[in-house]
N, C-alpha and C positions, 0 to 999 in steps of 0.2 A: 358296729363301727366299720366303715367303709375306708378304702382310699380314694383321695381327692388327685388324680394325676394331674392335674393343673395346679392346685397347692404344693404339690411336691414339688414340681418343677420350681416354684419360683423362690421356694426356703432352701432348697439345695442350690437353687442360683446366686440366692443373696448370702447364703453361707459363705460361698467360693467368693464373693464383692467383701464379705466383711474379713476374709482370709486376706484379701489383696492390702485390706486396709494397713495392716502390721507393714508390710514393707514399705507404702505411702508413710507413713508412720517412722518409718529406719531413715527416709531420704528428708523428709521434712526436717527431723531431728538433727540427721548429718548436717546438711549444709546448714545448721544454726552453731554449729563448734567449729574452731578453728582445724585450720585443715591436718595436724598431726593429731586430731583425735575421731576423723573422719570415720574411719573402717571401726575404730572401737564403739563410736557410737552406734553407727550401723548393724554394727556384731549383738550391741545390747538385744535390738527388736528380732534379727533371727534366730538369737538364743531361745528368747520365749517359745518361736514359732514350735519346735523342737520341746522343749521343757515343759512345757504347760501342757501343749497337745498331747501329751503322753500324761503329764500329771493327770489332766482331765477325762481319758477313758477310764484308769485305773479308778482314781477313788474319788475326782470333784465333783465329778458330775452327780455321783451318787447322795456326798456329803450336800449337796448343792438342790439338788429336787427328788431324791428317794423319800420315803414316807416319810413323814414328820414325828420330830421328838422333840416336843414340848413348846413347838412354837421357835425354836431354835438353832437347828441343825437336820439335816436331813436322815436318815439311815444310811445303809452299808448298804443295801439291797440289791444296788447297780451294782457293787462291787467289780471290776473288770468286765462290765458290760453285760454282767448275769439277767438276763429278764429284758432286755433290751434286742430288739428284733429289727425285721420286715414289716411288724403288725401294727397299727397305731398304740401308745398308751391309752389306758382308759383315763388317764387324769388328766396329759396336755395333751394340746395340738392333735383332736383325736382324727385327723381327715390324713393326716401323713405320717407315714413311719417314724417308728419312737428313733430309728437311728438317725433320722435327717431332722427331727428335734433335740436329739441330743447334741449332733455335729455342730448344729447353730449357734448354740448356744455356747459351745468350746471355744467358737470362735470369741465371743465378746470377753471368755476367761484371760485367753492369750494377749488381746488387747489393750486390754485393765492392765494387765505386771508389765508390759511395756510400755504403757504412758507414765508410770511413776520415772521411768529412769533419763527423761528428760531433766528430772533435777538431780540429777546427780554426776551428771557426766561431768569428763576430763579428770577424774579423781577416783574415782569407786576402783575399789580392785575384781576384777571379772570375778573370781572364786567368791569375793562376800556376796557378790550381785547376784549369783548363782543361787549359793543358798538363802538369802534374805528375801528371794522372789518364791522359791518352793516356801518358807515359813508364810509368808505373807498370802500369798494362793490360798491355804489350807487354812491358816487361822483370821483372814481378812475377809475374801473373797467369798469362801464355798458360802460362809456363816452371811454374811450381808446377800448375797444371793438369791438364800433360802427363805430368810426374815422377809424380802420383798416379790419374790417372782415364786417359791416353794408353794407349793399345796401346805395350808397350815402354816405357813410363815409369821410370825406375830406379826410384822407391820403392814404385809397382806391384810391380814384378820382386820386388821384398824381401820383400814381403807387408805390409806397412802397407797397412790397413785404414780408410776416410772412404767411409762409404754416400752423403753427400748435402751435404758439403762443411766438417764441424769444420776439418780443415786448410787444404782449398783456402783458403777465402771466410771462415771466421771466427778461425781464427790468424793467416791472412796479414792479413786487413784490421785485426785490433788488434792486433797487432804495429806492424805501418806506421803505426797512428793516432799510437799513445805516438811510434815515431821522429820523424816528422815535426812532431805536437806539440809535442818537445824544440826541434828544431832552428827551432821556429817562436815559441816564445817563449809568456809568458801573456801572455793578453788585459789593456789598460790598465786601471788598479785597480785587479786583481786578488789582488797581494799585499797591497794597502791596506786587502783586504775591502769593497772595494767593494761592495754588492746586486748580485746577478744571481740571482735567483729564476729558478723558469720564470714564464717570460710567462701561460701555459695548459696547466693540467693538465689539462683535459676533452680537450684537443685529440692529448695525451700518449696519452691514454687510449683514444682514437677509433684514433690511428697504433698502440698495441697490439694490437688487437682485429682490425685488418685482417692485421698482422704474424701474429698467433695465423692467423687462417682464411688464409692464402696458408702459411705453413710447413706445411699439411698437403700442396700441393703439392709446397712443396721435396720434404720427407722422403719422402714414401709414391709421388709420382711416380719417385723416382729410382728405384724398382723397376722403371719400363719396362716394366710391365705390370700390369693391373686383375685380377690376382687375389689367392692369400693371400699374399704379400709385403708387397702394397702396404699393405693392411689391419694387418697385424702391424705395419709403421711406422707408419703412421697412428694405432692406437691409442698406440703406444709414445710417439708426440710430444706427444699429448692428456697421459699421464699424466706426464710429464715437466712439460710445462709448468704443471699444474696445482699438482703438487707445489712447482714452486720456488715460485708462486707465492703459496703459502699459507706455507712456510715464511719465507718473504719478511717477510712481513705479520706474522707470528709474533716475528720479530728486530726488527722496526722496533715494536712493541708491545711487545717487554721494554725497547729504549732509550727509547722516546719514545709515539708513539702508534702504530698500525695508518693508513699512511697509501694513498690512491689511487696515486700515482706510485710509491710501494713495490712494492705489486700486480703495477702494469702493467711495473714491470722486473726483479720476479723473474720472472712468467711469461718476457718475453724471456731470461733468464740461463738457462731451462730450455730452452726451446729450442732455443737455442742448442749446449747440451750434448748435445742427444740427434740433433742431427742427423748426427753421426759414427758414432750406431752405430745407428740408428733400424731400418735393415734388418737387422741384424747381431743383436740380441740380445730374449731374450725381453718382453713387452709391458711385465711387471710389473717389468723392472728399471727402468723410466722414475721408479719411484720412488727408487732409492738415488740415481739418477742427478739427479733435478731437484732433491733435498734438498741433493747435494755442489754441485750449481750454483749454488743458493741461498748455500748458506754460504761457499763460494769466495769468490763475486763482490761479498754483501755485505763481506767484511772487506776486498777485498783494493779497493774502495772507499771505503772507509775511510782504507787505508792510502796510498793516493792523494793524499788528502787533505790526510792530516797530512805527505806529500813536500812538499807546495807545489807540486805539478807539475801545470800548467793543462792537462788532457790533457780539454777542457772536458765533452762527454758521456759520459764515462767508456765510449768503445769499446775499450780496453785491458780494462779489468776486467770487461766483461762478456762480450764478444765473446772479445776474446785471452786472460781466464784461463778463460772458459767453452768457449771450443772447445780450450783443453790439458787443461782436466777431462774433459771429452767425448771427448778421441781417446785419454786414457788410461783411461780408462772401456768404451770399446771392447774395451782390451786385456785388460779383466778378464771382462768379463761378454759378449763375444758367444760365438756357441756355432752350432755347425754345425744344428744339428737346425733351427734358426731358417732359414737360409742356407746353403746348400752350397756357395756362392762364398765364404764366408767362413770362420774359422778359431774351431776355440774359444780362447777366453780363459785365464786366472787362475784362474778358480773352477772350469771343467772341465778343468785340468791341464796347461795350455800356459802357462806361462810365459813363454815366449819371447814369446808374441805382444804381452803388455805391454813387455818390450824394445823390441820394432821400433816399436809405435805410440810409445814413446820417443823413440827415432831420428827417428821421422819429425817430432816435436814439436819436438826441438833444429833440425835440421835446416832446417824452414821459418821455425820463430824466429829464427836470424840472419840466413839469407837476406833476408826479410822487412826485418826492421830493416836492416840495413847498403845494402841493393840501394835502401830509401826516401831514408836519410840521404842517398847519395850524389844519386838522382834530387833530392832537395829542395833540396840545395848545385847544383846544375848551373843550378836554375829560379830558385834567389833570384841568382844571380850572372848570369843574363842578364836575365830583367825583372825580378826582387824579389818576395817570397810576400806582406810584407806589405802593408796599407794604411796610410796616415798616420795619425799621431797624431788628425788633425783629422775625418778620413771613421771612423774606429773611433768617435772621440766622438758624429758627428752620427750613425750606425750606417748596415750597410752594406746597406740595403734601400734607403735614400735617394742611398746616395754610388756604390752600386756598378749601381742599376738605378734611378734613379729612381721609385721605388714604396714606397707604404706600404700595411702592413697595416689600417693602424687609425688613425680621427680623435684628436684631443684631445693633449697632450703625449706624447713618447714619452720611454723613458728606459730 
C-alpha cells in the first residue's frame, strides 16, 4: 500500500468542508429560534465540535471501525489512536493515511449529535444536552456506524447500501430528535400558539449555504478518492439539492408565497436525500431524487404540525423522512456501472436491493428511537432534561450561559 497524495489532499480537504458544516449547522439552527435563545442554540452545535471531537479520538472511532465483534461493535484496538498512523490502514481507505481516514469520518460523528438538538431547543437544560449526547455518541452512533460502514458490520455483510451517511447520521439523528422531543415535551406556549417565528432568516440562510458548500465534502469525499467517483457524487448532490430546492419554493408558492426559509430547507431536504446514494447512482437521478425530497419533507412537515408534536426544527421531517427517502432511493436507482462497490437497484432489475435498503431503514428506525427514549429516561431521572418554567420564559441564552445575542427587549 502506497500513498495517494492527490487522495489525501482532497479527504483532508473535504474533512475541514464537513468540520465547517457544524457551524453552518449552529447559524441555520439559530436564526430558526427566537432571538433569546440564539447563542444557546448556537452554543449546542459548538459544544459537539469540542465533545465528540475528543469523544471520537479516544474511543469512537475505535468502537466504530476497529476489528469487528460479532457483526456489532467494533473493538478497542484504536483505543486513543493506538495503531492509527501516517501509514494507510490495510482495511479502509488504503491509498491515505489512516489518520486522515479517521479525522473524516469524526467529522460526520460531530455532526450526527448536533443535528438531533434542533429538536430540542429553547428548553433542554445544557448539563442534560451535555451528557445525553456523550450517552447517545457511544450507545447510538459508534454501534449504527459499525453495523453499516465497519469491516464486518452486519448490515455491511447484508448489503445495505449508505455512500455518505442517509442511515448512519441522518435517520439516526431524526429518528432520535422526534424520540427525544417526545419524551421532552413542547416548549411553554406552545400549545397556546404562542409566537415563535424565526428570530433570523438571513442568518437561516447564511447556515444553508455553508451547509450546501461543506455537503460537497460529505458526499463526494466519501469516495476517498479525487477522481471520477468523487466528481459523479459531487455533481449528483449539486442536482439533488438544487432540485428540492426549487421544488420547495414551487409548493410554498401554490400555498402561500415562494418564501426564503422555504428555499434554504428544501435545498437542505435534498441533500439530505442524496447523500445515501450520492456515490451509488447516476448524476441525473439527483433529480427524481431531490424532487421526492422536496415533496416528502414538505408534507410530512406539515403533518407534524397538525400532530401538535413540538419536535421544534423539524429534524424529523427533514433529516429522518429525507434520509428514509434517500436510503430507499438508493434501492431504486443505484447501478453498478456508476460504482462497482455497489449494487444495482429497482430500475436495473434488482429488486432485492430496495428490500435490504428497507431492512436497513426499519432496522435503524427503532433502534434509534427506542435506544434515545431509554438514554433520555436514564438523564432526566438523574439531573432532569428540562429547564424551569422561569429560565425557558427569561430564555436560555440568559439563564443557561449568561449571554445575549442582541441589545433592546428579547422575546
Amino acid at each position: 500500500m502506497s500513498i495517494n497524495y492527490a487522495d489525501t489532499a482532497w479527504v483532508l480537504m473535504s474533512a475541514a468542508m464537513v468540520l465547517f458544516m457544524t457551524p453552518g449547522l449552529a447559524f441555520f439552527y439559530g436564526g430558526l429560534v427566537r432571538r433569546k435563545n440564539f447563542l444557546s442554540t448556537i452554543m449546542m452545535s459548538f459544544a459537539c465540535l469540542g465533545l465528540i471531537g475528543v469523544l471520537w479520538v479516544v474511543y469512537g472511532y475505535s468502537l466504530s471501525f476497529g476489528p469487528d465483534k460479532a457483526g456489532i461493535i467494533g473493538g478497542l484496538d484504536f483505543f486513543g489512536l493506538a495503531g492509527v498512523g501516517q501509514e494507510p490502514s490495510s482495511v479502509y481507505a488504503t491509498t491515505i493515511p489512516h489518520l486522515a481516514f479517521m479525522t473524516y469520518q469524526g467529522m460526520f460523528a460531530i455532526i450526527t449529535v448536533a443535528l438531533i438538538t434542533g429538536a430540542v431547543v429553547e428548553r433542554i437544560k445544557f448539563s442534560a444536552l451535555m451528557l445525553f449526547s456523550v450517552l447517545w455518541f457511544t450507545f447510538v452512533y459508534t454501534p449504527v456506524a459499525h453495523w453499516v460502514w465497519g469491516s464486518g458490520g452486519w448490515l455491511a455483510k447484508l448489503g445495505v447500501l449508505d455512500f455518505a451517511g442517509g442511515t448512519v447520521v441522518h435517520i439516526a439523528a431524526g429518528i432520535s430528535a422526534l424520540s427525544l422531543a417526545l419524551l421532552l415535551g413542547p416548549r411553554r406556549g406552545f400549545k397556546e400558539k404562542e409566537p415563535m417565528e424565526p428570530g433570523n432568516i438571513p442568518m437561516v440562510a447564511l447556515g444553508a449555504g455553508i451547509l450546501w458548500f461543506g455537503w460537497f465534502g460529505f458526499n463526494a469525499g466519501s469516495a476517498l478518492t479525487s477522481g471520477g467517483l468523487a466528481s459523479s457524487a459531487f455533481v449528483a448532490t449539486n442536482i439533488s439539492a438544487a432540485t428540492a430546492a426549487l421544488v420547495w419554493m414551487i409548493l410554498s408558492w401554490i400555498y402561500r408565497r415562494p418564501s426564503l426559509l422555504g428555499v434554504a430547507t428544501g435545498a437542505v431536504a435534498g441533500l439530505v436525500a442524496i447523500t445515501p446514494a450520492a456515490g451509488f447512482v447516476q448524476p441525473i437521478m439527483g433529480i427524481p431524487i431531490g424532487a421526492g425530497a422536496a415533496i416528502l419533507c414538505y408534507y410530512m412537515m406539515l403533518f407534524r404540525a397538525k400532530t401538535g408534536i413540538d419536535e421544534s426544527l423539524d429534524v424529523w421531517a427533514v433529516h429522518g423522512m429525507g434520509g428514509t427517502w434517500g436510503a430507499l432511493a438508493t434501492g431504486i436507482f443505484s447501478s453498478v456501472a456508476v460504482n462497482s462497490a455497489g449494487k444495482d437497484g429497482l430500475i436495473y432489475g434488482n429488486p432485492k436491493q430496495l428490500l435490504l435498503q428497507l431492512i436497513g431503514v426499519l432496522v435503524v428506525w427503532a433502534f434509534a428511537f427506542m435506544m434515545t427514549w431509554v438514554i433520555g429516561k436514564v438523564v432526566n431521572a438523574t439531573i432532569g432534561l428540562r429547564v424551569s418554567s422561569e429560565e425557558e420564559s427569561v430564555g436560555l441564552d440568559i439563564s443557561q450561559h449568561g449571554e445575549r445575542a442582541y441589545g433592546g427587549p428579547l422575546r
